[in-house]
C-alpha positions in Angstrom: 141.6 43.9 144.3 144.2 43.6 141.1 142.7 42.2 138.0 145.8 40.9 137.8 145.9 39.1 141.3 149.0 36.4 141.3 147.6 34.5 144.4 152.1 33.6 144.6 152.5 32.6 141.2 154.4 34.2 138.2 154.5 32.3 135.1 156.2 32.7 131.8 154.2 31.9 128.5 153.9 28.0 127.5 153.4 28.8 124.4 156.1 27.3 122.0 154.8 25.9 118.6 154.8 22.3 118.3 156.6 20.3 115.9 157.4 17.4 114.0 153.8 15.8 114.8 153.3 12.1 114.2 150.6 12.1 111.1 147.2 10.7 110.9 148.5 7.7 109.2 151.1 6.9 111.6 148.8 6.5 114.4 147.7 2.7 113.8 146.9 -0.3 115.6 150.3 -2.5 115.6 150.4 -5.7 116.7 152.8 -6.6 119.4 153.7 -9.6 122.0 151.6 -11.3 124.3 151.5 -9.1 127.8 151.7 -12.2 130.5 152.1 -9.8 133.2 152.5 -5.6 134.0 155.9 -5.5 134.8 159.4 -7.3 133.5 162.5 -7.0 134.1 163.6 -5.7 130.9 167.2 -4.3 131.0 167.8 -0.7 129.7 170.1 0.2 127.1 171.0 2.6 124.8 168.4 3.6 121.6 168.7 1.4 118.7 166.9 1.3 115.4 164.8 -1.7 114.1 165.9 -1.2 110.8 165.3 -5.5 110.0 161.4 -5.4 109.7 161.5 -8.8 110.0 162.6 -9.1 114.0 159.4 -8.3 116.2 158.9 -4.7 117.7 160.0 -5.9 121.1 163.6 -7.3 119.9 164.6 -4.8 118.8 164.2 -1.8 120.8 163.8 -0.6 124.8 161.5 -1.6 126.9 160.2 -0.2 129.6 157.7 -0.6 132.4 156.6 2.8 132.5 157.4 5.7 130.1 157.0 9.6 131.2 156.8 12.2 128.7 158.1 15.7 130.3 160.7 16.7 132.3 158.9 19.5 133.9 157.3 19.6 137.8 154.6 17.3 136.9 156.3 15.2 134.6 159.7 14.3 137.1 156.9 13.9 140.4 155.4 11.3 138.0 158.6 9.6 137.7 158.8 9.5 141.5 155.2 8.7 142.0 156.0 5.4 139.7 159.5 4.8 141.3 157.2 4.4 144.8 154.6 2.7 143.6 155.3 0.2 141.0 156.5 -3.3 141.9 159.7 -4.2 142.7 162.1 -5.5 140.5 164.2 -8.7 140.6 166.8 -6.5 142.1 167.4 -2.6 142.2 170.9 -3.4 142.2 171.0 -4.1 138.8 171.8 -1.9 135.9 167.8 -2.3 134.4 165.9 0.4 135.0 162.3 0.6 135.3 161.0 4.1 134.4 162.0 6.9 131.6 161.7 10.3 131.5 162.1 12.2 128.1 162.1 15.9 127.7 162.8 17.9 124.1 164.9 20.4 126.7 168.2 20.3 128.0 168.5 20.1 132.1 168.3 22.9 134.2 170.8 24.2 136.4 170.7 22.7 139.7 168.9 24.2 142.9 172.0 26.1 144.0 173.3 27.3 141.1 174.1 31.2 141.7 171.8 32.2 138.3 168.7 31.5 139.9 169.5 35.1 141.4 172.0 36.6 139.2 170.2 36.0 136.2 166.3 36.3 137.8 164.2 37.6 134.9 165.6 34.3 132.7 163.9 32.3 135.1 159.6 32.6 135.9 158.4 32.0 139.3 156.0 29.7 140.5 154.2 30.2 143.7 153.9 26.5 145.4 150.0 27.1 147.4 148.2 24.5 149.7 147.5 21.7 146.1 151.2 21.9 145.0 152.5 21.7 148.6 150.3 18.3 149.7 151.4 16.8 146.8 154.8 17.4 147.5 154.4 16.2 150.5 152.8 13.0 149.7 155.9 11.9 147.9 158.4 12.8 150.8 160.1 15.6 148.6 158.5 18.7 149.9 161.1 19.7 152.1 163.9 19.5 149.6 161.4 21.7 147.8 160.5 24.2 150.7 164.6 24.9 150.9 164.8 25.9 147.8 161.8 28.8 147.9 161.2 31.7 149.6 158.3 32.4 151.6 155.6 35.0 150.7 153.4 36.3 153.7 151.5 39.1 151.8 151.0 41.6 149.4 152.0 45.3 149.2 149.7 47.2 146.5 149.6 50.4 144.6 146.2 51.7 143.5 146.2 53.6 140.2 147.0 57.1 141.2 149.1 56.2 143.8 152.7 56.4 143.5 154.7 57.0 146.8 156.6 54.5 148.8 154.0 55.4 151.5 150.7 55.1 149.5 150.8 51.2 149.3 148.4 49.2 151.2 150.1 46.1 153.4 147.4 42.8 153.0 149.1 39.8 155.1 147.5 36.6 154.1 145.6 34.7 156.0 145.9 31.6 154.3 146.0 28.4 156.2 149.1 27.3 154.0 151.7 29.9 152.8 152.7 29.6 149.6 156.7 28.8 148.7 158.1 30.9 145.5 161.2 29.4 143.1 161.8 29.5 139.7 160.6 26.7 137.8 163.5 25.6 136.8 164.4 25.6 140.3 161.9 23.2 141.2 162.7 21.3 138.1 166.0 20.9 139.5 165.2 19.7 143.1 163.5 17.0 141.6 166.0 16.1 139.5 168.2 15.9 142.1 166.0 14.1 144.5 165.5 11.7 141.5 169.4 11.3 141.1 170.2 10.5 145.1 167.4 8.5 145.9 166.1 6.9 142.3 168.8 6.4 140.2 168.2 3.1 140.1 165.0 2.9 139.0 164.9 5.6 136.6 166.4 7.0 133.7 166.7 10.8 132.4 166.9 11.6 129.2 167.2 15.2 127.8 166.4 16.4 124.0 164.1 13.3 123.3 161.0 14.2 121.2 158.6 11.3 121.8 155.9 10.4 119.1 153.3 7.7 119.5 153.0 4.8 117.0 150.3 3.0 118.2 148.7 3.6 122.3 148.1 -0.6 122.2 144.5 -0.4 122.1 144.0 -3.8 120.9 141.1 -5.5 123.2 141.8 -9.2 122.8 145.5 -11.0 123.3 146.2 -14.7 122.1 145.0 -16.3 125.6 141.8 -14.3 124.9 142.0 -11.8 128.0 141.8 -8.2 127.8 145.2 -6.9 127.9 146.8 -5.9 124.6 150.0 -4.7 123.7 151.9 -2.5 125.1 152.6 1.1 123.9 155.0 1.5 120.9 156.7 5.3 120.7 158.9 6.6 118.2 161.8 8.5 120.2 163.9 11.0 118.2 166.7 13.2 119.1 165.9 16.8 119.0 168.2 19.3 118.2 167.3 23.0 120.0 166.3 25.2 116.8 167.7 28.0 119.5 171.1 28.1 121.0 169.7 30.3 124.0 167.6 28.0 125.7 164.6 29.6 125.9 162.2 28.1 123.3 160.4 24.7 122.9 161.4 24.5 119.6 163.3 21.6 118.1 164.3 20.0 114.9 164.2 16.0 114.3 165.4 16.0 110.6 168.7 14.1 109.9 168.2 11.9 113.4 167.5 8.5 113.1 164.4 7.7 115.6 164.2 4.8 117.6 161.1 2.5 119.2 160.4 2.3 122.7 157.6 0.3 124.0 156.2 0.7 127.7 153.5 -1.0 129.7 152.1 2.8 131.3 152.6 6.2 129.6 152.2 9.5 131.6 152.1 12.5 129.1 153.2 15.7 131.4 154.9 17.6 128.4 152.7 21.1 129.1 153.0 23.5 126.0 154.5 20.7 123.4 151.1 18.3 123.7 152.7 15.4 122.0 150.7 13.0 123.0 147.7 15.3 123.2 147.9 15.9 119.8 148.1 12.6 118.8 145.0 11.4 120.9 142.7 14.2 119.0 144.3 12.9 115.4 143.6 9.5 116.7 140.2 10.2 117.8 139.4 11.7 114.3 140.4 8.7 112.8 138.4 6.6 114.6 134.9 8.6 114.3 135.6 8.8 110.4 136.1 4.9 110.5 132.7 4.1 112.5 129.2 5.2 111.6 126.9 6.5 114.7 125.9 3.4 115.5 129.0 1.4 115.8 130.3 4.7 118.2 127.1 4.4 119.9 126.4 1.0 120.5 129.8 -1.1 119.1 131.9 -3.2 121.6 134.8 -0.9 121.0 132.7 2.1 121.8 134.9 4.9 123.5 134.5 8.5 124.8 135.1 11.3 122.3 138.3 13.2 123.4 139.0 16.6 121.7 140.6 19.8 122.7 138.3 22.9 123.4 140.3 25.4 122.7 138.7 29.6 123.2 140.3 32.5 121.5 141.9 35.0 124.0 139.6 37.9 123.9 141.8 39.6 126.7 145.1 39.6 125.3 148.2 40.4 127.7 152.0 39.9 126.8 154.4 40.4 129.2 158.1 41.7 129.4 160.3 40.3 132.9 162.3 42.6 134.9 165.1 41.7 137.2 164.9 43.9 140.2 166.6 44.3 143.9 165.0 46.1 146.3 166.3 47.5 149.2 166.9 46.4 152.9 164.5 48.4 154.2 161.5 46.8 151.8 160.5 43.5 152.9 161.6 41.0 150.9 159.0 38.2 151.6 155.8 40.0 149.8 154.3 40.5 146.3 154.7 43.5 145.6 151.8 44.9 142.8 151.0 48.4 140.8 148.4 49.5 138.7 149.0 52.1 136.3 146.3 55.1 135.7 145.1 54.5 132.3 145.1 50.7 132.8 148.2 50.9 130.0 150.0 48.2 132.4 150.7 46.2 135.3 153.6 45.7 137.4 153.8 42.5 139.7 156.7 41.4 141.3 157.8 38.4 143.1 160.9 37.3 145.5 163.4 34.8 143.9 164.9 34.5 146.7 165.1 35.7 150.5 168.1 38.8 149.7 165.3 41.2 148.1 165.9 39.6 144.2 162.9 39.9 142.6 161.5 39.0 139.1 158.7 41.8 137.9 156.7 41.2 135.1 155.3 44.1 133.1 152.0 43.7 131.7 150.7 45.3 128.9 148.7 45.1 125.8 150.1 43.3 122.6 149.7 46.4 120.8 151.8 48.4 123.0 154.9 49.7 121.6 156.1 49.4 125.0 155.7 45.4 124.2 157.7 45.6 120.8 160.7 44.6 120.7 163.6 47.2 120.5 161.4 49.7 121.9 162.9 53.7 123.0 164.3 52.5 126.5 163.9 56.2 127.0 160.1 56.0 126.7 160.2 53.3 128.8 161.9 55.3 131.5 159.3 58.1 131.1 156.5 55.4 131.3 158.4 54.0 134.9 158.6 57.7 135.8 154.9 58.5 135.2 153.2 55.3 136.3 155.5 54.0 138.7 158.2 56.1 140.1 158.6 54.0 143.4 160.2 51.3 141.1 161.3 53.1 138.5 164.2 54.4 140.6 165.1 50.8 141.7 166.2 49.7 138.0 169.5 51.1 136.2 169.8 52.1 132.9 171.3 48.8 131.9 168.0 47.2 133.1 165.8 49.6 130.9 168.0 49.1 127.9 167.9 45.1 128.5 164.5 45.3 129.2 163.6 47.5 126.2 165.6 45.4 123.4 163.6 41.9 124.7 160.6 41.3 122.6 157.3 40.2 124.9 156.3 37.0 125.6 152.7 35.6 125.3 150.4 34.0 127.9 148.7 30.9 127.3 145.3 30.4 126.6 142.5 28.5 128.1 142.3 25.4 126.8 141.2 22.0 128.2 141.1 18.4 126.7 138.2 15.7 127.3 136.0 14.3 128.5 138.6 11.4 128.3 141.7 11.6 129.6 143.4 8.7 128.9 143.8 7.2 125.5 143.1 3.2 125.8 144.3 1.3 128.9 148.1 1.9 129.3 148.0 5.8 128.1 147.4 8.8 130.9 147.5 12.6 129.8 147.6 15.3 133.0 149.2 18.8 134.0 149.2 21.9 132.0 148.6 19.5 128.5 145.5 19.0 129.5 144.3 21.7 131.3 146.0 24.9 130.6 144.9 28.7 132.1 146.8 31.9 132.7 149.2 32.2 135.9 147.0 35.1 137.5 145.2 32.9 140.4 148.1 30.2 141.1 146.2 27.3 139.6 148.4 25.9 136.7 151.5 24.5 138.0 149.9 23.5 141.5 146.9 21.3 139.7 149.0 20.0 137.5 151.2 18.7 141.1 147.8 17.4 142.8 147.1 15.5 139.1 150.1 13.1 140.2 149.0 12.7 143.4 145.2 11.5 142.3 146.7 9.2 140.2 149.1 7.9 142.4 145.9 7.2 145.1 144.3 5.5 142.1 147.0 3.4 141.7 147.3 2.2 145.4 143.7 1.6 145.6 144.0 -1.3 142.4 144.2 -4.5 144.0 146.7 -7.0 142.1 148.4 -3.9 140.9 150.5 -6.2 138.0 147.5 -7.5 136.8 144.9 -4.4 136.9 146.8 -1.4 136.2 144.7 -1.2 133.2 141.9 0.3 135.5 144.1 3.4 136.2 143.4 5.5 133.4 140.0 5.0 133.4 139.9 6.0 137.1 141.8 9.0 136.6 139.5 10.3 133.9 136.3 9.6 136.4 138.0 11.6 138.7 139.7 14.2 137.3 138.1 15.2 134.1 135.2 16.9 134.9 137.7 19.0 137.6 140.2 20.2 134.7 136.7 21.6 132.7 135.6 23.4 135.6 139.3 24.7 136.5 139.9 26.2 132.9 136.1 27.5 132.6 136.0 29.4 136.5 139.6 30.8 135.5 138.6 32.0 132.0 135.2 33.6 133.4 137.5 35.3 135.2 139.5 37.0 132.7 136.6 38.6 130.4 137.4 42.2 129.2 135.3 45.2 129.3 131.3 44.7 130.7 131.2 40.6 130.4 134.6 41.0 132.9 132.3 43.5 135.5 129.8 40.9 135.1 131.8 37.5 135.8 134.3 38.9 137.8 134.1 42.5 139.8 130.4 41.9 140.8 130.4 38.6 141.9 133.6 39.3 143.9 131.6 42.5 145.6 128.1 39.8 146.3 130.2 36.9 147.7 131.6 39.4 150.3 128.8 40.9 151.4 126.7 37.7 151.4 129.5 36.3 153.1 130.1 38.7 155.4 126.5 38.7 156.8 125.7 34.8 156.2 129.0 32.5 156.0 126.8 29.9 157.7 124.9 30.1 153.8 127.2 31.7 151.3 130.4 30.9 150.5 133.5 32.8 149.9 134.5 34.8 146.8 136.4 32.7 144.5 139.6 33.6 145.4 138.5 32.0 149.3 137.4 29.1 147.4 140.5 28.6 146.0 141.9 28.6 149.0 139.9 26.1 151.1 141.6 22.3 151.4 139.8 19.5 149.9 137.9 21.2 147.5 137.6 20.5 144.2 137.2 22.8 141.6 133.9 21.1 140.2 132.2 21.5 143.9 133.9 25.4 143.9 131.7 25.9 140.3 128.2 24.1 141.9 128.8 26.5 145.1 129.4 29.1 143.1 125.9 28.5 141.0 124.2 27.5 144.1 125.4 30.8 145.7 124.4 32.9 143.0 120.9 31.7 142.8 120.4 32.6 146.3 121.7 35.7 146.0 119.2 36.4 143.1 116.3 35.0 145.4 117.4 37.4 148.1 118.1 40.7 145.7 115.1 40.2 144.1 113.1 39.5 147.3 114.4 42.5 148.7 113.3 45.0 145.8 109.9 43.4 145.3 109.4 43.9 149.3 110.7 48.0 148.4 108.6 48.2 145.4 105.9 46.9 147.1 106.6 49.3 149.9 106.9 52.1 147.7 103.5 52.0 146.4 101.7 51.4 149.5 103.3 54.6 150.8 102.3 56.7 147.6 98.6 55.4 148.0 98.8 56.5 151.6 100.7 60.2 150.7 98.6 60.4 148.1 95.1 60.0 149.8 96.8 62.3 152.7 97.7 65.3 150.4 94.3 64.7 147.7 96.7 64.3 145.4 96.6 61.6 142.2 99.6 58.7 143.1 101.3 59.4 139.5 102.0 63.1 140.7 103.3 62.0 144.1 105.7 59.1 142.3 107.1 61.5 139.7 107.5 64.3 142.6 109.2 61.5 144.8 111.5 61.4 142.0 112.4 64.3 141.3 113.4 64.7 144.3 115.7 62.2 144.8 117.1 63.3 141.7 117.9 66.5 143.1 119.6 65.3 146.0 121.9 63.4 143.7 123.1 66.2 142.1 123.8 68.3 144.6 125.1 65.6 146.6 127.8 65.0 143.3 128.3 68.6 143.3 129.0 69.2 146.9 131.3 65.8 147.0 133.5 68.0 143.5 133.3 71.3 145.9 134.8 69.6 148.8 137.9 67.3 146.7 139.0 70.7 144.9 
């Protein structure tokens, strides 16, 4: 099986510098109004500045009952998650509106806009499996969603070596849910739209928004001595694209007055940027340095540590996309995969959408000059012609120059925040911000989905939701942090390099089948069935796992003391038959089986040439 194994999922890099972080100092705890209750009717309007320090925070500027940071999948289901969920307003006829959204980016195209297969290498594919899918469904948007992807029933691979049309091998998945491919802007998009025909009057969109906390309202005690405390105060500032093609994170805030918001809930889903992320680590340093070990141990505002464990990518791949169309007589509803010989590079390919337009990635090394920008698009013909000639004459010139002059783009790396995730009572971090891993097994963008949908059953189970929506975060952490550890840590184990990668990945794959194959009563699946399986989570995939390999190492070792201990009862008995000493008849046994070794490698060479 590919290293490189998608599982239906193709993503691009998330891996855009972040800028314009709120400071150290301006993470503080500000005093605001007394909270009566969760949720007010607070009309919406348009961003103004509290430039009279006199008026109180919550005069002048918005105020919202719940505030969403990220436009992406995650980010707009949230929305929608708190649109169904929340209590009513006065009156959703009115102009107020209850929930935000702000991205740094512009909007997407919508879902039937022609580029999403005109223009297919501009937009990375994500493969929707059984997580992303029930938490589509949950929210009553999955079929908008399942329109707007293509279906992919199997995989066609190329070992190294083999390069004919007629050399691939055909798997058809046998999953009990097949997984739906768009772009992800694509799915961005559907949401969008779903949000703007069915929610438009409960929330509010707002596009090239960099949001910066100013204090998450952590305050334990209001006037009326309950536990409440303010609400979240957010600095919101325009952010002008630092690119005019779209395609980076990057954004500039200088010469743009910010504004306050304040909010009763905050969901940070804003993936690569982290805002929020960021700012709960700073924070968290700040309040360690203020508090000896005591105080942290045993104080009344004692709190979990949160910090970001962040591991260096000691199995570097960069990638370069590649629009491609293949022809009528290919199928059009597979991943199609290739190896090269030398393990140079990888070629993975998925539909975007049902005509046979596909978006390839080519993997390679960063040091590859193939990877460099403005490389020889002649070498990179030769290197198509040599390693994978059955695609190679599927992509025009224009393609190979195109693809040559583009400089590669990175994949993330494994990174996961806790063992908090929340930041006081009104704050929530989930999706890729807190839990990020590379797009070979499918796991990113679909977690990040079933994230929304755990904290949406959280919030339904909270009796006197107006009153105790303070108990969500906490909740969610319980629930969901020890799962985005054991997400990031199976996912990097299975990415090592070299003899650590054999070790973690190719033998364990090659014991789960056989154990598997002989006991499935007693050993589980390899990880990639694991993956698979419904109402698992990934913390119960990792105990099975450990569980499995300690049998496994019972048996094995059970097994060889039994043929050790064989061994040397049948030398004792050879020996005492033939009068001969056992060392003699253990180093002859040898030998011999040395012997046949070599002649069996021998006669094996004879019969290939």
């Amino acid at each position: 099986m590919s290293r490189y194994y998608w599982a239906g999922c193709l993503l691009c890099a998330l891996s855009a510098p972040v800028s314009s972080l709120i400071s150290p100092s301006a993470i503080k705890n500000t005093r605001a109004h007394d909270v009566r209750t969760l949720f007010s009717a607070a009309p919406s309007v348009e961003p103004t500045t509290n430039t009279d320090k006199s008026i109180p925070p919550e005069e002048g500027q918005n105020h919202y009952d719940a505030v969403v940071v990220g436009g992406g999948p995650a980010g707009l289901l949230s929305a929608i998650m708190l649109a169904q969920k929340l209590p009513p307003l006065y009156s959703l006829s009115s102009s107020a509106k209850r929930v935000v959204v702000y991205d740094r980016l512009d909007p997407p195209p919508p879902p039937d806009n022609l580029v999403y297969s005109t223009d297919v290498s501009k937009y990375y594919l994500l493969g929707i499996g059984h997580r992303g899918q029930n938490a589509l469904k949950y929210f009553d948007v999955w079929k908008d969603v399942e329109k707007a992807s293509v279906a992919v029933l199997g995989r066609r691979d190329w070992a190294p070596g083999k390069m004919k049309e007629e050399d691939a091998r055909i798997t058809m998945s046998n999953k009990e849910v097949t997984s739906r491919v768009l772009a992800r802007d694509k799915l961005v998009g559907v949401l969008k739209q779903v949000i703007e025909t069915r929610y438009k009057d409960v929330i509010e969109l707002k596009y090239g928004y960099q949001v910066d906390p100013i204090s998450f309202g952590n305050e334990d005690v209001t006037s009326d001595g309950e536990e409440s405390g303010p609400p979240v105060q957010l600095q919101v500032s325009q952010c002008t694209p630092l690119s005019s093609d779209g395609d980076t994170e990057e954004c500039s805030i200088e010469n743009n007055q910010p504004s306050k918001v304040t909010t009763q809930f905050l969901i940070a889903a804003d993936g690569a940027a982290r805002g929020i992320a960021n700012a709960m680590e700073t924070a968290d340093e700040e309040y360690r340095k203020q508090r000896n070990i005591f105080q942290r141990l045993f104080g009344k505002s004692k709190q979990l540590p949160f910090r970001v464990t962040r591991y260096d990518d000691d199995n570097q791949r960069v990638y370069k996309s590649i629009p491609i169309k293949f022809p009528d007589h290919w199928a059009h509803d597979l991943n199609y995969s290739a190896r090269s010989v030398n393990s140079r590079g990888t070629f993975e390919a998925l539909p975007s959408d049902a005509n046979g337009n596909y978006c390839a990635l080519l993997l390679l090394r960063p040091d590859d000059v193939l990877a460099s920008a403005n490389c020889d698009p002649k070498v990179l013909r030769e290197y198509f012609d040599l390693q994978f000639p059955q695609f190679s004459k599927l992509l025009g010139d224009d393609v190979m120059e195109d693809v040559a002059k583009k400089g590669a783009s990175t994949l993330p790396s494994f990174r996961f925040a806790g063992p908090r995730h929340h930041e006081g009572k009104r704050t929530v971090i989930l999706g890729d911000c807190v839990h990020t891993v590379k797009p070979y097994f499918g796991l990113g963008a679909n977690t990040a989905l079933e994230d929304v949908k755990i904290l949406s059953q959280i919030i339904e189970s909270i009796p006197d939701l107006e009153k105790n929506i303070d108990q969500a975060p906490l909740e969610f952490t319980k629930q969901r942090a020890a799962d985005s550890r054991a997400l990031v840590k199976i996912s990097r184990g299975m990415d090592r390099p070299g003899k650590i990668g054999t070790m973690r990945f190719v033998l364990p794959l090659i014991l789960d089948s056989m154990f598997n194959k002989f006991m499935p009563k007693v050993f589980g699946p390899s990880m990639f069935g694991m993956f698979q399986k419904q109402g698992v989570t990934f913390t119960q995939i990792q105990k099975k796992k450990r569980l499995d390999r300690l049998m496994q190492s019972v048996v094995i070792a059970t097994i060889l003391s039994s043929i050790g201990i064989g061994f040397g009862y049948s030398t004792k008995v050879l020996a005492k038959a033939l009068g001969m000493s056992c060392t003699v008849v253990r180093g002859s046994l040898a030998a011999a089986m040395l012997a046949a070794g070599f002649a069996r490698s021998k006669l094996s060479k004879k019969e290939s040439n």
